[in-house]
C-alpha positions as CSV (number, residue, x, y, z in Angstrom):
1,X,-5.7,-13.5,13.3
2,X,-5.9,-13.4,17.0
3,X,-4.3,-10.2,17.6
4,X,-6.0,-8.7,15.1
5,X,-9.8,-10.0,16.9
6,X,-8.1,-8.5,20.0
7,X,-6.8,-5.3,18.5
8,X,-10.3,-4.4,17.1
9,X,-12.0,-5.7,20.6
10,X,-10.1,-3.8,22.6
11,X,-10.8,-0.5,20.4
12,X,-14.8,-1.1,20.3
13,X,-14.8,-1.8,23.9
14,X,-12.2,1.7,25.2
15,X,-14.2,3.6,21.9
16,X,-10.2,4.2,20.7
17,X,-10.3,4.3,17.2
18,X,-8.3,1.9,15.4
19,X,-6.6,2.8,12.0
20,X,-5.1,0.3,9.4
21,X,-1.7,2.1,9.3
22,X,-1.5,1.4,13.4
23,X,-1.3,-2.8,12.6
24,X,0.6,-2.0,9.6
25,X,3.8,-0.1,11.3
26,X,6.9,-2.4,10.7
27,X,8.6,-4.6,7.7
28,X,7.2,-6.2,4.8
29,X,8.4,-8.3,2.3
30,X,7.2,-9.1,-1.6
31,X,5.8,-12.8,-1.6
32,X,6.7,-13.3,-5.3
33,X,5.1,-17.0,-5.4
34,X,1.5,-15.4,-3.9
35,X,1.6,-12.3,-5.9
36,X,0.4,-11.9,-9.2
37,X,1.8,-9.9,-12.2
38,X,-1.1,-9.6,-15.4
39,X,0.6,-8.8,-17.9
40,X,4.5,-8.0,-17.6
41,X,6.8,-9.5,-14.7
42,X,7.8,-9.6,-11.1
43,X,10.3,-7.2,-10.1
44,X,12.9,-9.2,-8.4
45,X,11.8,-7.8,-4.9
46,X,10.3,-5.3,-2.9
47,X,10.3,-4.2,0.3
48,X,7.3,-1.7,2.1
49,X,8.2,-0.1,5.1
50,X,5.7,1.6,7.2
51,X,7.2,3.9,10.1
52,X,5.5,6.5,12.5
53,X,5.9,10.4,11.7
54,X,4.9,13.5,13.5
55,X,2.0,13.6,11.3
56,X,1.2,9.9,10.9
57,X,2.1,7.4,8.9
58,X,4.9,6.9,6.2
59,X,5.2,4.5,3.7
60,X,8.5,3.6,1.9
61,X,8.4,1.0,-1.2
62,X,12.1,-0.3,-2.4
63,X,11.5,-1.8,-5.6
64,X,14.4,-4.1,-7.4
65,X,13.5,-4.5,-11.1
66,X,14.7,-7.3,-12.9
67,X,17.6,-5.2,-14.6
68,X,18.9,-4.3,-11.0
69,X,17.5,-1.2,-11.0
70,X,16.3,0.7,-8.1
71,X,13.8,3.1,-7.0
72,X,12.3,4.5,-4.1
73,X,8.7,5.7,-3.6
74,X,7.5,7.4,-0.8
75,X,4.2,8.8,0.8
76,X,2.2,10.0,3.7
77,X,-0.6,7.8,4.5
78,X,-3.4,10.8,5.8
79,X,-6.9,8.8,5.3
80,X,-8.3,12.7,5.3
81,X,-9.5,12.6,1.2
82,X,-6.9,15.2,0.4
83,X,-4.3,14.6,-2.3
84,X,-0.7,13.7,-0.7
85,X,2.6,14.4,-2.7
86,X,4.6,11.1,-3.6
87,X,8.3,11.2,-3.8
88,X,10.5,9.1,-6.4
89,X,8.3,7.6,-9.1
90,X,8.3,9.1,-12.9
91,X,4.6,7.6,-13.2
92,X,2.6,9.0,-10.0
93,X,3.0,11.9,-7.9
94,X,0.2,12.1,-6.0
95,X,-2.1,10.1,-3.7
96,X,-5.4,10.4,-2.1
97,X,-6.4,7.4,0.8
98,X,-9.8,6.6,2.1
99,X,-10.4,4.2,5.0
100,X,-12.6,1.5,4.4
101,X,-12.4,-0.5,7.3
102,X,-9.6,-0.9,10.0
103,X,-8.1,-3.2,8.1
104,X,-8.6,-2.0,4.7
105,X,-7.9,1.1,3.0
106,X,-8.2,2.3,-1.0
107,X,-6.4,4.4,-2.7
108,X,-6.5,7.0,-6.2
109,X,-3.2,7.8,-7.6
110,X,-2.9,10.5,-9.6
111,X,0.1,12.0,-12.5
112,X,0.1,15.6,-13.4
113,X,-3.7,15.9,-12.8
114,X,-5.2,12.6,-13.9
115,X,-6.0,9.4,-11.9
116,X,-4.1,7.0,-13.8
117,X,-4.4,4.0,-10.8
118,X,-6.4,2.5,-8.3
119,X,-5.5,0.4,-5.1
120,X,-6.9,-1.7,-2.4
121,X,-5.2,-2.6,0.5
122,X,-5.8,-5.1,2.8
123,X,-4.1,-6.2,5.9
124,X,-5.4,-10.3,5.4
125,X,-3.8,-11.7,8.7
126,X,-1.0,-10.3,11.1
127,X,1.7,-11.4,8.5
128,X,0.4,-11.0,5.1
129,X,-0.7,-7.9,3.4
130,X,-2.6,-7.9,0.2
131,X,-2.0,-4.6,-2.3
132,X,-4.1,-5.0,-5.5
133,X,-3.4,-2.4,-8.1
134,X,-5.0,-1.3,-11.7
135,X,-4.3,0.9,-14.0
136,X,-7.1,3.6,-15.2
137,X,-5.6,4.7,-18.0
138,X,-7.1,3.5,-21.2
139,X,-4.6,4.5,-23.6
140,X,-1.7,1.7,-22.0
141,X,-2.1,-1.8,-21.3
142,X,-4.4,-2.4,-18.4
143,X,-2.5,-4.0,-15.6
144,X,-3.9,-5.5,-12.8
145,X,-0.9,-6.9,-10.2
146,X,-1.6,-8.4,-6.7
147,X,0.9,-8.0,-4.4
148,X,1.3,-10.1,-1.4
149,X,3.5,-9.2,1.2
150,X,4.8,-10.9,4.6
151,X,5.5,-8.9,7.2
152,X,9.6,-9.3,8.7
């Protein structure tokens, strides 16, 4: 929690601005025993990654499902309200951030058109991440997961 106090001191008092995605750049792991799963199951793991680009920030999420089954999702992280294209998921193919705070961002996720899901993310401490997600669309089970993340 320290850092973070510093990290937001230091950009007040040089008038830098501060961006979530800045504190988020490294490693983080799925915390299966904090997270939580309404309805359905845990995927065995996942693993976000957050790395620098030219243009900003990327975010990689490996998901293992229960089965053993891969995937890979990928997307820009551009807090500028425009749509961003996501890469390997058959349920959402587009994104759209918004900055809340410096340590908080929310997001719309889109499929073919329509917002189908919602997200908050919230860097809690220096180590844990928080991503809560819910569904939008009304014709499928609502789901509303917590996912809590340590950083590696």
């Amino acid at each position: 929690m320290r850092v973070i106090i510093a990290l937001l001191l230091a950009a007040f008092v040089l008038d830098v601005p501060l961006r979530a995605d800045d504190l988020l750049v490294g490693t983080w792991v799925l915390d299966l025993a904090k997270s939580k799963f309404e309805p359905g199951t845990a995927p065995r793991s996942q693993t976000r990654v957050y790395r620098e680009s030219g243009n900003g920030t990327i975010c990689t999420v490996v998901t293992v499902e229960r089965d053993g089954s891969s995937r890979t999702v990928e997307f820009p992280m551009n807090f500028d309200g425009e749509s961003q294209k996501v890469t390997g998921s058959e349920t959402m193919d587009e994104i759209r951030m918004s900055q809340v705070t410096p340590l908080k961002s929310e997001a719309t996720i889109k499929h073919a058109g329509q917002a189908v899901a919602k997200s908050v993310r919230e860097l809690v401490s220096p180590n844990e991440l928080r991503v809560t997600f819910e569904t939008l669309k009304y014709d499928a089970t609502p789901v509303r997961n917590v996912y809590v993340y340590v950083r590696k």
